[in-house]
C-alpha positions in Angstrom: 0.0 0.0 0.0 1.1 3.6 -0.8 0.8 6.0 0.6 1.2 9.8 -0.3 1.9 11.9 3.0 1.6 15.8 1.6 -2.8 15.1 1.8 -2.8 12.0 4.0 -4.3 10.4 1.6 -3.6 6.3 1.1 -3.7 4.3 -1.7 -3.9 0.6 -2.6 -4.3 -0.7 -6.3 -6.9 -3.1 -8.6 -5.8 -4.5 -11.7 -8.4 -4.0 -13.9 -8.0 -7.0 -16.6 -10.8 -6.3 -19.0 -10.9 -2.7 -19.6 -9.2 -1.0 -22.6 -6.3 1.0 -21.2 -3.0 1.3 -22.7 -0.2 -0.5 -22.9 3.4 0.4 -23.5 4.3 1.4 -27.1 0.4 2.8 -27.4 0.1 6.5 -29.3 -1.7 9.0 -27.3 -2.8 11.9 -29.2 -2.6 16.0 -28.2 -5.3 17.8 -28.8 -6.0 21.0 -27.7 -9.9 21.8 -27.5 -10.1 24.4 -25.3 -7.6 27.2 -25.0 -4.5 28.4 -27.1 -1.5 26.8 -25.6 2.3 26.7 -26.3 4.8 24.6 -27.6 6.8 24.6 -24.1 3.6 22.7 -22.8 3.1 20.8 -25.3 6.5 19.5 -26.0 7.3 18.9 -22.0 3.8 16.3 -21.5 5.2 14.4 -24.1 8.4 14.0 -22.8 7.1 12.7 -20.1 4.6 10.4 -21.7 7.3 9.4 -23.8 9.7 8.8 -20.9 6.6 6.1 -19.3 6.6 4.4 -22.4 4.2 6.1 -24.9 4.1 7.2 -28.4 2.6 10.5 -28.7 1.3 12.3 -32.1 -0.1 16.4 -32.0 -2.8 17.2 -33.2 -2.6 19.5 -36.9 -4.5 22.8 -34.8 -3.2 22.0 -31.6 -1.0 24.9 -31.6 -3.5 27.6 -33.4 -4.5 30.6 -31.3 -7.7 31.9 -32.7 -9.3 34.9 -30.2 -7.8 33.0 -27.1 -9.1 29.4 -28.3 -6.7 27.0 -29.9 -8.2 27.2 -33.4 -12.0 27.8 -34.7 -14.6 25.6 -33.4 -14.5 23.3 -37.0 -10.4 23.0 -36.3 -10.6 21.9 -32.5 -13.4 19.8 -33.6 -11.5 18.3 -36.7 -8.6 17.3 -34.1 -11.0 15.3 -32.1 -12.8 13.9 -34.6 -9.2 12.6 -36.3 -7.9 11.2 -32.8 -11.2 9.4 -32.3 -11.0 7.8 -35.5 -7.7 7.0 -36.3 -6.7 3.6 -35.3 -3.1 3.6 -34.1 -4.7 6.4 -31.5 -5.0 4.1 -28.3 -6.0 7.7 -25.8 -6.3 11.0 -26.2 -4.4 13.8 -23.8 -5.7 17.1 -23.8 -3.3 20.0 -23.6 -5.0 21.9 -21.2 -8.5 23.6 -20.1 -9.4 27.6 -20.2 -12.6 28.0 -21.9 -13.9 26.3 -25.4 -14.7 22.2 -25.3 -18.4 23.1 -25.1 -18.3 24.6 -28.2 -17.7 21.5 -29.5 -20.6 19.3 -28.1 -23.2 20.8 -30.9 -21.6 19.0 -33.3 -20.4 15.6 -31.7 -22.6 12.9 -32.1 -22.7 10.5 -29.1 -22.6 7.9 -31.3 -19.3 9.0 -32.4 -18.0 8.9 -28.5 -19.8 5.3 -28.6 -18.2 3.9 -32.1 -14.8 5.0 -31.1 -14.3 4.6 -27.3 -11.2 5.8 -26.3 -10.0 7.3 -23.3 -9.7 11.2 -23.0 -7.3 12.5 -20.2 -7.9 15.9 -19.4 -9.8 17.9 -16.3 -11.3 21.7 -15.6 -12.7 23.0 -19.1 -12.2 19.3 -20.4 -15.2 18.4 -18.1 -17.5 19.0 -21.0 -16.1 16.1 -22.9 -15.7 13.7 -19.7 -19.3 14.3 -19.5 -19.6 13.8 -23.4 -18.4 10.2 -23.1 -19.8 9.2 -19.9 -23.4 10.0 -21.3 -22.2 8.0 -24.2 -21.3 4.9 -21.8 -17.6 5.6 -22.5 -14.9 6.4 -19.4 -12.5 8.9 -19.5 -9.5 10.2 -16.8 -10.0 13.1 -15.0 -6.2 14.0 -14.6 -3.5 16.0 -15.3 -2.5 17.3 -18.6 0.5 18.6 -20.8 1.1 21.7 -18.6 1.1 19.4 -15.2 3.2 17.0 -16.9 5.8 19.5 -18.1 6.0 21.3 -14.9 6.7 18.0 -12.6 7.8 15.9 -15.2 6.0 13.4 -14.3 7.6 12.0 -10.7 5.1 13.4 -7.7 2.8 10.9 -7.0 -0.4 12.4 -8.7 1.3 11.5 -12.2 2.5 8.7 -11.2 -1.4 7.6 -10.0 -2.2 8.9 -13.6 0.6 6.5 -15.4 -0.8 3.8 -13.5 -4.2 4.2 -14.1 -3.8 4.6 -17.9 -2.7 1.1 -17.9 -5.7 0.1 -15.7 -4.0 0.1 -12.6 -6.7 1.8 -10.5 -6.4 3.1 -7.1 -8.4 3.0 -4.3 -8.3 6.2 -2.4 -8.6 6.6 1.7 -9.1 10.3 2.5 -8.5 11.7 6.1 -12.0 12.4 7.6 -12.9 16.1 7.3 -15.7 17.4 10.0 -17.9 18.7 7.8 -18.4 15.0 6.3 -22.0 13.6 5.6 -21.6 9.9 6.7 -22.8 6.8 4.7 -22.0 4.3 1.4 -23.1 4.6 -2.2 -22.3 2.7 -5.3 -23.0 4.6 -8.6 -21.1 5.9 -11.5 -18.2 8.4 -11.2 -19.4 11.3 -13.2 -18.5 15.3 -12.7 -15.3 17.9 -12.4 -15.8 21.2 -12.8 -19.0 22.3 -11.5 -19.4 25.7 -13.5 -18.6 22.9 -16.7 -21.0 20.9 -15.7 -23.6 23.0 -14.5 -23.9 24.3 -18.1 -24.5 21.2 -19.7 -27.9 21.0 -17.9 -30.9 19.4 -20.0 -28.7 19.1 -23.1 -27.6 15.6 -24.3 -24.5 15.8 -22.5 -25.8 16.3 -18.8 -24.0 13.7 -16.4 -27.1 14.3 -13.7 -29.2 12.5 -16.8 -27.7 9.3 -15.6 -29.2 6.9 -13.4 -27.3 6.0 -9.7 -24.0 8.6 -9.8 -21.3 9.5 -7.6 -21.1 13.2 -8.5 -17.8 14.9 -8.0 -17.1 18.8 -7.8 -15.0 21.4 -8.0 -13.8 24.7 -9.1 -11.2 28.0 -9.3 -12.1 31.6 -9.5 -16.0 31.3 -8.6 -17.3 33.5 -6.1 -19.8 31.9 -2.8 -22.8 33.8 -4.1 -22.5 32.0 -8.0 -21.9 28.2 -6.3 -24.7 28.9 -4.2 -26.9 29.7 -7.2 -25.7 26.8 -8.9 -26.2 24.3 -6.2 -29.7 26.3 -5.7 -30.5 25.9 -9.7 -29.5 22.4 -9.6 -32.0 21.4 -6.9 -34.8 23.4 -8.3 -34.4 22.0 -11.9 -34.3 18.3 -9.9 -31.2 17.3 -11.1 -29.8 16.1 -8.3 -32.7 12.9 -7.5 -29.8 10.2 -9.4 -27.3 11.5 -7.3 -26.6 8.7 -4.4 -23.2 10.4 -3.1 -20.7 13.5 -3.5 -17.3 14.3 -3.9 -16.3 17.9 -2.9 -13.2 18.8 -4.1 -11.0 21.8 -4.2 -12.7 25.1 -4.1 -9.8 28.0 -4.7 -9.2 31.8 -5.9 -12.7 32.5 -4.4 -13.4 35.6 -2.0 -14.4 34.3 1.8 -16.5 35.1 4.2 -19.5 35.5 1.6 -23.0 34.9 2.6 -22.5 34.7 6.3 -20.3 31.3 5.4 -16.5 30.8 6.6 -15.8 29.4 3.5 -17.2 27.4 0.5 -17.4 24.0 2.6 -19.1 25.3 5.5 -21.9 26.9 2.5 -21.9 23.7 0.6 -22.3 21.6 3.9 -25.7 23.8 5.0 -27.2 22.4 1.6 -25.6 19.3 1.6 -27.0 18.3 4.8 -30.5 17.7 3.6 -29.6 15.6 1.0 -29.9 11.7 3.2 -26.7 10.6 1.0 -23.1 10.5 1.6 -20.4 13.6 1.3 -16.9 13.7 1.6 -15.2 16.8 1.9 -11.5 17.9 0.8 -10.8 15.5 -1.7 -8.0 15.6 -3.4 -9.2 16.6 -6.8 -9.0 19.9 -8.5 -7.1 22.9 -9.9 -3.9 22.2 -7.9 -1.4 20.4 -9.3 -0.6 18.5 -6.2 -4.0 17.8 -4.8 -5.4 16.9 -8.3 -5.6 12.6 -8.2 -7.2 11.1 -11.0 -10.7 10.1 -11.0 -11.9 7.8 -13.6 -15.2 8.4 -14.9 -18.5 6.8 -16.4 -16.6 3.8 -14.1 -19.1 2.5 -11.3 -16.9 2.8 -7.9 -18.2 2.1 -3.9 -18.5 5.4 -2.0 -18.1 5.4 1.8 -17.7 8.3 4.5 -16.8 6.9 8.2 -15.6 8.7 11.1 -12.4 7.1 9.9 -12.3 8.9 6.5 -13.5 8.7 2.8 -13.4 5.3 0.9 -13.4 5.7 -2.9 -13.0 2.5 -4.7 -13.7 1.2 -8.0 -15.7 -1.7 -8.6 -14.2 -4.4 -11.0 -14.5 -3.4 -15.3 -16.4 -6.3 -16.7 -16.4 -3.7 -20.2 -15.4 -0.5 -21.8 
């Protein structure tokens, strides 16, 4: 068993046998759906995915900067499309988030997602396509990308979770308890990331709420109390939280506090969470900080429970992808 001191969080591993994950040699494609990047980023995640073992290819507009995106819509979308469909692809890293994957959900057909199942890594703006292929049945990694994997090169132990998990080595995370923690146990499929993401997708085809029995994960950067708690407010009104069976608060950061009359985002989220009869973990490692950013694989079915001992997040065995 590992364990990985800086969040006190431990993890153990399952061998998942029957999913499609990678294996060394594999191409992973960069693509880059959201948000202009650079070549620095670009160039330093695939020296790291190159150093564990992979192949990697770039996308012909990854690199394109049009108004702050990284290309027109039909260009970003073009990349996808090509590293869904082309066969020596095997997973597809995204460069990084900012603001843009959305754009291209109008014009993906979920049958696409379905007819070429491959795993997209990415987290933040990416969310939209996470959600994408877990309405369409397929899992994805929400994980670090190019700029993560350029900045450690690849040796803290949140890539090194990633690496493993890419080959279906998936952890089982044991989170200290937090006090604000809702206690109980849930099974349900891993869906979510960043709430604002997400939260926008609401009644289209893509929604992750849509699906039946979920673990729902959150979290965010930059958004103040007042727009969560509208949000979290919406979401409830609209009834889009009755498949929910258990929740995974993450990192909350760059927000203004007190707000509201709360201490902080937690204690806010907590006074609505409360009501909801199902279990919540808070503080989990997952989010906008590098180092407190574990991968989560989603549209997988995992166990959920919150003791006065901690959080228990474990993924059930992969019968298929």
């Amino acid at each position: 068993m590992k364990k990985g001191c800086i969040i006190s969080l431990m993890l153990c591993w399952m061998l998942s046998l029957s999913a499609q994950f990678l294996h060394l040699g594999d191409t992973i494609a960069i693509i880059s759906p959201s948000s202009a990047t650079d070549t620095t980023t670009i160039n330093g995640g695939i020296r790291t995915l190159e150093r564990w073992g992979y192949h990697c290819i770039i996308g012909k507009n990854a690199l394109n900067d049009y108004h702050g995106f990284a290309g027109t819509i039909d260009e970003r979308l073009t990349d996808l499309l090509w590293a869904l469909r082309e066969p020596s692809v095997k997973a597809i890293m995204c460069s990084r988030g900012g603001d843009g994957a959305a754009h291209l959900l109008s014009r993906l057909s979920p049958d696409t997602l379905r007819q070429y199942p491959k795993i997209i890594i990415g987290f933040s703006d990416i969310t939209a396509l996470l959600c994408a292929e877990a309405r369409a049945g397929v899992k994805g990694v929400h994980g670090s990308m190019c700029h993560a994997l350029n900045t450690y090169e690849g040796n803290d132990t949140v890539s090194q979770t990633l690496r493993r998990m890419l080959q279906g080595d998936l952890p089982t995370y044991r989170v200290a308890p937090h006090p604000l923690n809702l206690k109980g146990r849930a099974e349900g499929i891993v869906v979510g990331g960043n709430l604002s993401v997400y939260n926008d997708l609401a009644g289209s085809d893509f929604d992750p709420l849509a699906l039946n029995d979920i673990i729902l994960f959150m979290e965010d950067t930059g958004e103040g109390m007042s727009k969560v708690d509208r949000m979290l407010h919406n979401m409830e009104m609209r009834g889009l939280l009755s498949n929910v069976r258990g929740i995974i608060v993450g990192q909350f950061n760059k927000y203004k506090h007190p707000e509201n009359g709360f201490e902080d985002m937690y204690a806010m989220l907590h006074e609505y969470m409360k009501h909801y009869g199902i279990p919540v973990c808070f503080d989990f490692p997952v989010g906008h900080a590098h180092l407190r950013n574990f991968p989560l694989l989603t549209g997988a079915r995992a166990i959920l429970e919150v003791t006065p001992e901690g959080t228990l997040l474990k993924y059930e065995e992969l019968s298929e992808y």
